[in-house]
Backbone as CSV, one residue per row, in Angstrom:
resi,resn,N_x,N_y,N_z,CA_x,CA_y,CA_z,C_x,C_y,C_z
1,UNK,20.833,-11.557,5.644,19.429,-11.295,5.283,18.535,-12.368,5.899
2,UNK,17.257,-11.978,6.236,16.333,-13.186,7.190,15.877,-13.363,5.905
3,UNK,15.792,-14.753,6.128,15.150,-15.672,5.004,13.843,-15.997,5.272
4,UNK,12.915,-15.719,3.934,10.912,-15.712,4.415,10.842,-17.110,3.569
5,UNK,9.923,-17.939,4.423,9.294,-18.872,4.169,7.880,-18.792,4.095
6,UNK,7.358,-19.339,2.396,5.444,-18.779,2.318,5.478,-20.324,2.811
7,UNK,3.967,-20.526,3.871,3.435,-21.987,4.292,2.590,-22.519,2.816
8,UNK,2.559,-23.898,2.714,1.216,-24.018,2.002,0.575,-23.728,2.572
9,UNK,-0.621,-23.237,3.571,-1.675,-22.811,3.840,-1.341,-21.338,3.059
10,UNK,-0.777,-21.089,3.152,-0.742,-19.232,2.506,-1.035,-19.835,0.320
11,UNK,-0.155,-20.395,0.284,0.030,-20.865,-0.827,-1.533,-21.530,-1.416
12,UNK,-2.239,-21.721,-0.561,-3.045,-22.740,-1.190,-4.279,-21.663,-1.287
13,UNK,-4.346,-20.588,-0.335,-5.409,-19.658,-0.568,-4.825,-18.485,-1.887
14,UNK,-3.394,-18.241,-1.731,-3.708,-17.271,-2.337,-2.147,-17.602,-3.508
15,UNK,-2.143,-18.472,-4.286,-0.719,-19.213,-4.834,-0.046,-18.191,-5.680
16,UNK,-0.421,-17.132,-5.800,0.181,-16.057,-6.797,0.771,-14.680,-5.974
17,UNK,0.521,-15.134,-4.242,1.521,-14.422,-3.379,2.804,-13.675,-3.836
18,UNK,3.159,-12.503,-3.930,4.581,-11.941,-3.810,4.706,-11.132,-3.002
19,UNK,6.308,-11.644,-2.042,6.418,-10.592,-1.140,7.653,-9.548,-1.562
20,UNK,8.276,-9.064,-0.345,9.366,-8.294,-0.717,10.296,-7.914,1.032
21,UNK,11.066,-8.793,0.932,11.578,-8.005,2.152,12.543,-7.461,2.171
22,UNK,12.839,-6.027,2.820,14.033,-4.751,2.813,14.548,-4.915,4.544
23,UNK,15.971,-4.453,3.896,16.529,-4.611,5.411,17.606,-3.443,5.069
24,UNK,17.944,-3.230,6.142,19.025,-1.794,6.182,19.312,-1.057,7.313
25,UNK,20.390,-0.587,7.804,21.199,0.079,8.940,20.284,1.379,9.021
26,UNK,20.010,1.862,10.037,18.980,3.190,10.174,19.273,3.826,10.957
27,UNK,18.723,5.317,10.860,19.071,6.247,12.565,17.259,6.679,13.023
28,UNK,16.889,6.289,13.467,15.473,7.167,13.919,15.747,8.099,14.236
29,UNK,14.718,8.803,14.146,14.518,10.550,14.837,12.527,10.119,15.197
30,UNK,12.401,11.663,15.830,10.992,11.402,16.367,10.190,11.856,15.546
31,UNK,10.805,13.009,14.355,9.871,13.329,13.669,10.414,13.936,12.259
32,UNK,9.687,13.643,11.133,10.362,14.713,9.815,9.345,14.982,9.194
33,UNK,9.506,16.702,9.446,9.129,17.450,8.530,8.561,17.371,7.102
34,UNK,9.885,16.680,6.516,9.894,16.420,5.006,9.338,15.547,4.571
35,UNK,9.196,14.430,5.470,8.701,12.765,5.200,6.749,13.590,5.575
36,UNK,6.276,14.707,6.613,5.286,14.447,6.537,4.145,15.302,5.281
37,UNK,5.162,16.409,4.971,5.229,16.812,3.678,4.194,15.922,2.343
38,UNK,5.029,15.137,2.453,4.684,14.099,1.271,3.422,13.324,2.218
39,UNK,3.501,13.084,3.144,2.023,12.158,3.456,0.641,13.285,3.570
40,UNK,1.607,13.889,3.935,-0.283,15.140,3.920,-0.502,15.260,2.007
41,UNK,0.346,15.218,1.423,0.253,15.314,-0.204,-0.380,14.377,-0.719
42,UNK,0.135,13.038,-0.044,-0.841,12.082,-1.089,-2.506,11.752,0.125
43,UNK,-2.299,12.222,1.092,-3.501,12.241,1.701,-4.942,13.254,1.013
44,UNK,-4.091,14.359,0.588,-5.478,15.401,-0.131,-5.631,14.448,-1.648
45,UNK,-4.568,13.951,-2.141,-4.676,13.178,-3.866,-5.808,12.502,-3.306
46,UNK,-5.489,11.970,-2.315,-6.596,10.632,-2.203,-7.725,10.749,-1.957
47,UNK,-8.459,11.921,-1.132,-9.341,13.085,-1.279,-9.831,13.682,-1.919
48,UNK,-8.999,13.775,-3.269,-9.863,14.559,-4.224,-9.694,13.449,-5.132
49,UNK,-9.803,12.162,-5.125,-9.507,10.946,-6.449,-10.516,9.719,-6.016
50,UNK,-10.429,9.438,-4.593,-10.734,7.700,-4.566,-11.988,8.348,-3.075
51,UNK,-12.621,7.292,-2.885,-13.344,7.389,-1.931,-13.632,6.312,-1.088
52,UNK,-14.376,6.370,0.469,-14.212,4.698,1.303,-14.596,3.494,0.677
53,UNK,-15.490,3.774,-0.472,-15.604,2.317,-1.023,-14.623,2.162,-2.534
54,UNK,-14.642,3.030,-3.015,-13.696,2.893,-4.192,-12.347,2.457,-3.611
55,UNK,-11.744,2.715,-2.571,-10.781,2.827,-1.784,-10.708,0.929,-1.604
56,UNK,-11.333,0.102,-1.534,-11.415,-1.436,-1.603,-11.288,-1.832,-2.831
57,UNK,-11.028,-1.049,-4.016,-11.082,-1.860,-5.494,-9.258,-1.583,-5.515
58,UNK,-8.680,-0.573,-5.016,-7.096,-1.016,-4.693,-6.941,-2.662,-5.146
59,UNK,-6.340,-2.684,-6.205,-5.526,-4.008,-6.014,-4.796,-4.702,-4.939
60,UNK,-3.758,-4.133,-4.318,-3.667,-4.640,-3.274,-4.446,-4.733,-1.788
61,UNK,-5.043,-4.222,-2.027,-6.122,-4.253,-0.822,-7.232,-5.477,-1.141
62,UNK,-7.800,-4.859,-2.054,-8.892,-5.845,-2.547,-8.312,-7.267,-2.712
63,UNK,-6.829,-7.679,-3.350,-6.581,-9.016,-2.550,-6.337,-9.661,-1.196
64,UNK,-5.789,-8.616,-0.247,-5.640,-8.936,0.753,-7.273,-9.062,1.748
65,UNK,-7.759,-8.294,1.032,-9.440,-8.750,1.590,-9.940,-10.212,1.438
66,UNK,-9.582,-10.578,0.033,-10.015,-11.814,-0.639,-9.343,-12.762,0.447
67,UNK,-7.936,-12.447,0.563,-7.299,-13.574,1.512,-7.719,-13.435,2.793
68,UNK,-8.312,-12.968,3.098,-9.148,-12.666,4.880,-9.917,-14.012,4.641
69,UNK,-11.272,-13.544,3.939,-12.241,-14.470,3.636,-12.023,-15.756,3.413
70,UNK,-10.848,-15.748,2.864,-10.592,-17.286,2.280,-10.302,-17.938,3.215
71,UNK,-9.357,-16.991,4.258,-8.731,-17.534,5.212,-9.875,-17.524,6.740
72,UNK,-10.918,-17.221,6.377,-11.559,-17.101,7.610,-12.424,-16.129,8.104
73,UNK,-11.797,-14.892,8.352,-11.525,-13.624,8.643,-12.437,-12.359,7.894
74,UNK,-13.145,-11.585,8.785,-13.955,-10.889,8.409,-13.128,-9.319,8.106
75,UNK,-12.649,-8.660,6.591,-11.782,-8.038,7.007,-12.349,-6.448,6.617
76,UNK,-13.677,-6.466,7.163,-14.188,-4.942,7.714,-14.132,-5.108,9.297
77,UNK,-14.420,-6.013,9.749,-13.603,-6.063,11.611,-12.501,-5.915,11.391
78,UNK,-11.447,-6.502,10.945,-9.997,-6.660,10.790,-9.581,-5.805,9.543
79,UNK,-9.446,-5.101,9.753,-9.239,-4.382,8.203,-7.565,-4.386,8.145
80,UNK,-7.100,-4.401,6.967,-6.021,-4.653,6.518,-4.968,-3.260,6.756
81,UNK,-4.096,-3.378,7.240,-3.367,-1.365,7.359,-3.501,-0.941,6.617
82,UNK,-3.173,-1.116,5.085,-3.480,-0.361,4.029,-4.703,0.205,4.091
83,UNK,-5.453,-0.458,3.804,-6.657,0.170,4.220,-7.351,1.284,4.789
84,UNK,-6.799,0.676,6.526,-7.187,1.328,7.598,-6.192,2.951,7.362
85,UNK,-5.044,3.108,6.835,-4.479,4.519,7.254,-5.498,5.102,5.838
86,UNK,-5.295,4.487,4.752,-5.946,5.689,3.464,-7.358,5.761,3.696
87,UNK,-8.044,4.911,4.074,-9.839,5.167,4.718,-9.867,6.706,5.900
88,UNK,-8.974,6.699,6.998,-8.658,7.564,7.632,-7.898,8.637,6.937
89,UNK,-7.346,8.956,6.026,-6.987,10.037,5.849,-8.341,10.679,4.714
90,UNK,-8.826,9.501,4.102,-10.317,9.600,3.399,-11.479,10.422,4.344
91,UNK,-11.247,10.174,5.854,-12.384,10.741,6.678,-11.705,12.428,7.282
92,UNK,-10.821,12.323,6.566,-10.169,13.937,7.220,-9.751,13.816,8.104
93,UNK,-9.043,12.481,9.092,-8.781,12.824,10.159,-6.858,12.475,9.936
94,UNK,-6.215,12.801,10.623,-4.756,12.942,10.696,-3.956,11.266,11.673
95,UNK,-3.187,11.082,10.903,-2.385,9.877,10.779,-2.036,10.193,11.965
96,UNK,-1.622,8.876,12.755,-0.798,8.987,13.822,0.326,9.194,13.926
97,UNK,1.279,9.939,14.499,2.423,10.274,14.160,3.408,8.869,15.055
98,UNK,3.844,8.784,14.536,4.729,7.596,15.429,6.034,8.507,15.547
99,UNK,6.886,7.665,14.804,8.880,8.234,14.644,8.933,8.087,12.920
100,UNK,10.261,8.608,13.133,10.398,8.408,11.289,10.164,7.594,11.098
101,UNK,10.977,6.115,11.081,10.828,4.583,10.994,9.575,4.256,10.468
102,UNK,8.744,4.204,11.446,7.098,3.867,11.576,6.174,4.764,10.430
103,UNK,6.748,6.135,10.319,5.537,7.316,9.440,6.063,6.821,7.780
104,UNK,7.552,6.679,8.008,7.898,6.164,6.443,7.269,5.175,5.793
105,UNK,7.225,3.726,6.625,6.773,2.954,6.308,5.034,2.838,5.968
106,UNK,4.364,3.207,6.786,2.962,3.958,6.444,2.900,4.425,5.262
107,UNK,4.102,5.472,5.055,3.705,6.012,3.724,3.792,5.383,2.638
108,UNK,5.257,4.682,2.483,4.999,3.557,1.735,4.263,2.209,1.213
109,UNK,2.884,2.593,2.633,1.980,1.588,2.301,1.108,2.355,1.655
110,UNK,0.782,3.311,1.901,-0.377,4.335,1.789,-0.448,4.621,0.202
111,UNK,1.267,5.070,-0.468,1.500,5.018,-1.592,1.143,3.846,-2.899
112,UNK,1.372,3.135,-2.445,1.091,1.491,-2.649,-0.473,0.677,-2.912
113,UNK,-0.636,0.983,-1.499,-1.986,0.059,-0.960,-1.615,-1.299,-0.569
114,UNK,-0.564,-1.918,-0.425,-0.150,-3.248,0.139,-0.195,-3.048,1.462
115,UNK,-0.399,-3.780,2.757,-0.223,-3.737,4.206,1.473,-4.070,4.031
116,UNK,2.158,-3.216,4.582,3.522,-3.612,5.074,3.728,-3.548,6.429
117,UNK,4.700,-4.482,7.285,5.296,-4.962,8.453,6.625,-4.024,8.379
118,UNK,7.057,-3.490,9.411,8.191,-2.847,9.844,8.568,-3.364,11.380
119,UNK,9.843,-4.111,11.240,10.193,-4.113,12.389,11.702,-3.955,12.712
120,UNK,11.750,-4.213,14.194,13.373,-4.183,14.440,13.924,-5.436,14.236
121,UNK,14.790,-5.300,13.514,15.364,-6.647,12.977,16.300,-7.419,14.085
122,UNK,16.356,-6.608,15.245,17.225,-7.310,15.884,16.616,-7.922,16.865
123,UNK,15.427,-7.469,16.635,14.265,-8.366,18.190,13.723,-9.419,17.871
124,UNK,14.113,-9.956,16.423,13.385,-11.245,15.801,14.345,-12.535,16.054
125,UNK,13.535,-13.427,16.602,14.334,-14.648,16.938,14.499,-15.633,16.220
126,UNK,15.940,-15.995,15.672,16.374,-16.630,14.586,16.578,-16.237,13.332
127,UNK,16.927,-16.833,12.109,16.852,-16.107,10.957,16.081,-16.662,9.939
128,UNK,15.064,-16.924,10.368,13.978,-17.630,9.405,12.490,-17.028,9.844
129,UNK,11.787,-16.203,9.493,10.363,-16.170,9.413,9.605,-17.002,8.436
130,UNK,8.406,-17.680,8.900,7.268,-18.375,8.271,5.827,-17.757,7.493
131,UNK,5.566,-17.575,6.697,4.393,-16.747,6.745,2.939,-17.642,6.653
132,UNK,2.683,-17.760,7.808,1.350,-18.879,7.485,-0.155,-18.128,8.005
133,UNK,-0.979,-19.173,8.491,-2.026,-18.801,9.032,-2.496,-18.576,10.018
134,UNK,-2.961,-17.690,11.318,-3.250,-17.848,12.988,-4.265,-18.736,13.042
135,UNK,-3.592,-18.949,14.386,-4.685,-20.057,14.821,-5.732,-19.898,16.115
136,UNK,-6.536,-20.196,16.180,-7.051,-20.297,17.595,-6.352,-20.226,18.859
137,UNK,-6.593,-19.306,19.754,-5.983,-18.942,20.739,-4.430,-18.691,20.859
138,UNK,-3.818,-18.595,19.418,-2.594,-18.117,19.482,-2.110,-17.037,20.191
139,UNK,-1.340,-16.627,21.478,-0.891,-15.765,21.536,-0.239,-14.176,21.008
140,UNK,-0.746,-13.421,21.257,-0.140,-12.315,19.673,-0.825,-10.915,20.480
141,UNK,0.040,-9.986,20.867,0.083,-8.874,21.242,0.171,-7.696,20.489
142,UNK,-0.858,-7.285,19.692,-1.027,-5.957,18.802,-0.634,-4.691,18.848
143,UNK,0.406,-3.686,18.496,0.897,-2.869,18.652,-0.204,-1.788,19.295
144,UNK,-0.283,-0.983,20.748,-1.281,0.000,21.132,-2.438,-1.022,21.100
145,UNK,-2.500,-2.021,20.795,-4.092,-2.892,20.688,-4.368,-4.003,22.104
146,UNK,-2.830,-4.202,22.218,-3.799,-5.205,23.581,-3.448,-6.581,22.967
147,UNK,-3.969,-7.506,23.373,-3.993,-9.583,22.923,-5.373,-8.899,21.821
148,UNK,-4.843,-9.648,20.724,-6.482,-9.935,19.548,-6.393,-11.078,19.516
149,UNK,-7.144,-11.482,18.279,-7.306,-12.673,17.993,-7.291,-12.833,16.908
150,UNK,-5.571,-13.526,16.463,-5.267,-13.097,14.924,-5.326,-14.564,14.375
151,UNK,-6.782,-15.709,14.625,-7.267,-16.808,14.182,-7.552,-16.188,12.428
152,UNK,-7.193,-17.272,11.491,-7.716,-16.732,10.445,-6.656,-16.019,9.690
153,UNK,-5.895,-14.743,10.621,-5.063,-13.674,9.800,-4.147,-14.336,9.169
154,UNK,-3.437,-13.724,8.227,-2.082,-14.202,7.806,-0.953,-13.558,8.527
155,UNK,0.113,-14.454,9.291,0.610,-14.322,10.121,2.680,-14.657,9.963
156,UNK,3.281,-13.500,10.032,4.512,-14.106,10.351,5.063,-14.663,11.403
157,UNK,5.839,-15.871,11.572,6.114,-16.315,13.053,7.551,-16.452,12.592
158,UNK,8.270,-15.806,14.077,9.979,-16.401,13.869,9.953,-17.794,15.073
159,UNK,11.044,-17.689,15.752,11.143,-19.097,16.463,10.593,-19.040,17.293
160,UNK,10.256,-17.330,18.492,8.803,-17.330,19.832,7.789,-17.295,19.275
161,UNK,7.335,-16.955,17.804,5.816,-16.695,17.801,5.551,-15.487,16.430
162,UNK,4.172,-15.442,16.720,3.875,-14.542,15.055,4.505,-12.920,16.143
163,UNK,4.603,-12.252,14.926,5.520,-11.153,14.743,4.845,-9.827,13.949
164,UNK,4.030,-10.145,12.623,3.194,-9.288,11.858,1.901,-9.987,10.985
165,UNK,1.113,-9.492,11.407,-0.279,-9.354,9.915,-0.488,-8.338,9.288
166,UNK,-1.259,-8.308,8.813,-1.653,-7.600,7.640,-2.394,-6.388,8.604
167,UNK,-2.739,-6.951,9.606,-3.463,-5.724,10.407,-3.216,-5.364,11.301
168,UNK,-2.559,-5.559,12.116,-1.701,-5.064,13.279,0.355,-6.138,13.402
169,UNK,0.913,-5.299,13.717,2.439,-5.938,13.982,2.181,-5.835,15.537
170,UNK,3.455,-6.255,15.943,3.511,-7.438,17.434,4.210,-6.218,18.335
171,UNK,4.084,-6.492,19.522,4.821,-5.244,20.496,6.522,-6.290,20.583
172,UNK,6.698,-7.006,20.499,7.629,-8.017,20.674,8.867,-7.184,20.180
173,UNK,8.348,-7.483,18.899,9.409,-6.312,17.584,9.238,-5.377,16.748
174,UNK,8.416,-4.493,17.689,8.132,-3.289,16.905,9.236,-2.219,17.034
175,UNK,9.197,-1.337,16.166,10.101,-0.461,16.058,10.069,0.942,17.239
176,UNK,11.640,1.033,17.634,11.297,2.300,18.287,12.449,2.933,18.270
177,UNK,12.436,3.875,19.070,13.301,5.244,19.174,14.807,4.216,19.094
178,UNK,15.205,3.430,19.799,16.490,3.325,18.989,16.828,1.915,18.216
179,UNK,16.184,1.576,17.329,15.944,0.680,16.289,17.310,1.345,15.383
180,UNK,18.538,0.309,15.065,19.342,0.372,13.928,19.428,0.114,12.971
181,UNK,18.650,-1.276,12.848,18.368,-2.451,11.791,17.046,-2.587,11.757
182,UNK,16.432,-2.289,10.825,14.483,-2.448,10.157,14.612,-3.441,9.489
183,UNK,13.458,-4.260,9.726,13.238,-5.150,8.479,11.697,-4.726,7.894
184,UNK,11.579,-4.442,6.667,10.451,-4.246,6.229,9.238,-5.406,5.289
185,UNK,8.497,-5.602,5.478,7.867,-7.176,4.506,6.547,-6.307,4.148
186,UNK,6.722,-6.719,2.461,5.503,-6.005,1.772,4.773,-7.081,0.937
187,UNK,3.257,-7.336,1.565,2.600,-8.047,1.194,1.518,-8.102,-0.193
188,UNK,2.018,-8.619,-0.769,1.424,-8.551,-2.629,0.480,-9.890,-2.549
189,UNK,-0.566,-9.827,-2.081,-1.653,-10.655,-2.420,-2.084,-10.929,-3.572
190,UNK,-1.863,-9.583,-4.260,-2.325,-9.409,-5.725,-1.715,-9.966,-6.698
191,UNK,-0.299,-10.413,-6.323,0.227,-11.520,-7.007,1.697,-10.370,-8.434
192,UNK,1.135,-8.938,-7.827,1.469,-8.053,-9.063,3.396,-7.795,-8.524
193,UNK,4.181,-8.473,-9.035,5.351,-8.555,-9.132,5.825,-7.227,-9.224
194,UNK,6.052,-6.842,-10.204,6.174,-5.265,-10.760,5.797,-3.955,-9.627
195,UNK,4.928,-4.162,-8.839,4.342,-3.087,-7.902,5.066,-3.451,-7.246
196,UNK,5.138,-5.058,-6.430,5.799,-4.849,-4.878,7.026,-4.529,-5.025
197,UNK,7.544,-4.815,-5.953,9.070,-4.207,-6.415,9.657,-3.004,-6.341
198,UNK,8.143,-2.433,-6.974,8.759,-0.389,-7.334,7.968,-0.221,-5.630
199,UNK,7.366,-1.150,-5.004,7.446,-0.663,-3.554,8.554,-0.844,-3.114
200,UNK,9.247,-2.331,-2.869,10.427,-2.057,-1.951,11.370,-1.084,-2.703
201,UNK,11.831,-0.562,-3.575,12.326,0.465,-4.156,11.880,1.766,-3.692
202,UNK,10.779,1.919,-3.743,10.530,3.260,-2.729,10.753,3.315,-1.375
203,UNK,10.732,2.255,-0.723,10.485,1.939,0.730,12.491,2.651,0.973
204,UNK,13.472,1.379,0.586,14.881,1.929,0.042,14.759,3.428,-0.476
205,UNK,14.111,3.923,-0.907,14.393,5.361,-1.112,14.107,6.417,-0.062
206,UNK,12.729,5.850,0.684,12.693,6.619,1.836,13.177,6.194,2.997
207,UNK,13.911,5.092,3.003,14.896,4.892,4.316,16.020,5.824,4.216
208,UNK,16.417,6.003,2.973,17.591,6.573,2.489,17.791,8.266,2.507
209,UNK,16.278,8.537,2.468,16.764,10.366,2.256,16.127,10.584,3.823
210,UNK,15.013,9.512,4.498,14.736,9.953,5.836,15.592,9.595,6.864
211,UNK,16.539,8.235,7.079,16.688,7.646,8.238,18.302,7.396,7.980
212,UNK,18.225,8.088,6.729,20.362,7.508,6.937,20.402,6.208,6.817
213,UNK,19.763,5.313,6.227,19.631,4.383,5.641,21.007,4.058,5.304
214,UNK,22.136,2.439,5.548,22.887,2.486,4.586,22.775,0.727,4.614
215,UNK,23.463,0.136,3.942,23.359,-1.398,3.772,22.071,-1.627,3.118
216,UNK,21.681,-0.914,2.448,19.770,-0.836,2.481,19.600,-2.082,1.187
217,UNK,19.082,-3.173,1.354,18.979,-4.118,0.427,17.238,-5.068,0.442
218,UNK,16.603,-5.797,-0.435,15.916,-6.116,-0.512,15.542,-7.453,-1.255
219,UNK,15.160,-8.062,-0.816,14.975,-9.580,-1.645,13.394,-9.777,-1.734
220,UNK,12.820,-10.309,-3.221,11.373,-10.560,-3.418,11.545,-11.753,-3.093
221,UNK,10.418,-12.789,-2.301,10.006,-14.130,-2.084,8.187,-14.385,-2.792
């Protein structure tokens, strides 16, 4: 299991941090049916329940906003994934389809409202991730995004460099068509123990009925 390290800088903005990281043997496919089933389902709930600004009183969102600010970071420029997929399915428009891997994990954020990281566990260098703060002119390549500028964000780094934020993950180790090993990290700003939990528990449930999931295990930090 990769072992997560919170920085004090993470600690000092937001000290009631809980994460959750899942790891587990996988098969991708390019697409399921069944997995999108359930995201068009909780996409109309969310449609007929919450709206773009109610949609920021999310607990987990609304902390991970707080930790933008604290940390710097303006996070209606940078908006947090959580966010960004349920705001978009809020405007009627249709999720991007990635692969299973990638749509599961979405959903499990979407379900939630925490930003979660999905990656290939085998493209990460070493067995220790850090979770601290970006810095100025840090290097960091945004999945489909290009170089940003993830100064401010909260940032995982293994031994080359950061890896995931809250608002975009890294092309380095992102997941793809033949990814075996996922690692998943679910970010609880909100400090709410109990949620990120029955998240990585769902997250394990939909590795399991979508991706052939086996070894599927999870540790809270």
């Amino acid at each position: 299991m990769i072992k997560i390290d919170v920085s004090a800088e993470i600690e000092s903005v937001c000290p009631q941090f809980v994460g959750a990281a899942i790891e587990a043997q996988v098969v991708n496919t390019p697409y399921s049916a069944p997995l999108w089933k359930e995201i068009n389902a909780k996409g109309e709930d969310y449609r007929n329940t919450i709206t773009t600004e109610t949609l920021k009183k999310i607990s987990g969102i609304a902390a991970t906003r707080k930790v933008y600010k604290a940390c710097g970071k303006d996070p209606s420029r940078y908006r947090p994934a959580a966010e960004a997929l349920i705001r978009r399915m809020l405007q009627g428009k249709q999720l991007y389809q990635i692969d299973t891997l990638v749509d599961l994990v979405n959903l499990g954020s979407i379900v939630f409202g925490y930003s979660i990281g999905g990656f290939d566990a085998d493209k990460i260098i070493g067995n220790t991730l850090t979770l601290g703060v970006g810095r100025e002119d840090e290097p960091y390549e945004g999945i489909g995004r290009g170089i940003i500028n993830i100064a401010g964000l909260p940032v995982y780094r293994d031994q080359q460099g950061g890896i995931g934020t809250p608002t975009s993950d890294n092309e380095r180790t992102k997941i793809t068509a033949t990814t075996t090993h996922i690692l998943v990290l679910i970010n609880g700003y909100d400090g709410n123990k109990g949620q990120v939990e029955a998240n990585a528990k769902y997250i394990v449930k939909l590795i399991e009925q979508y991706a052939q999931g086996s070894h599927s295990h999870y540790i809270m930090y």
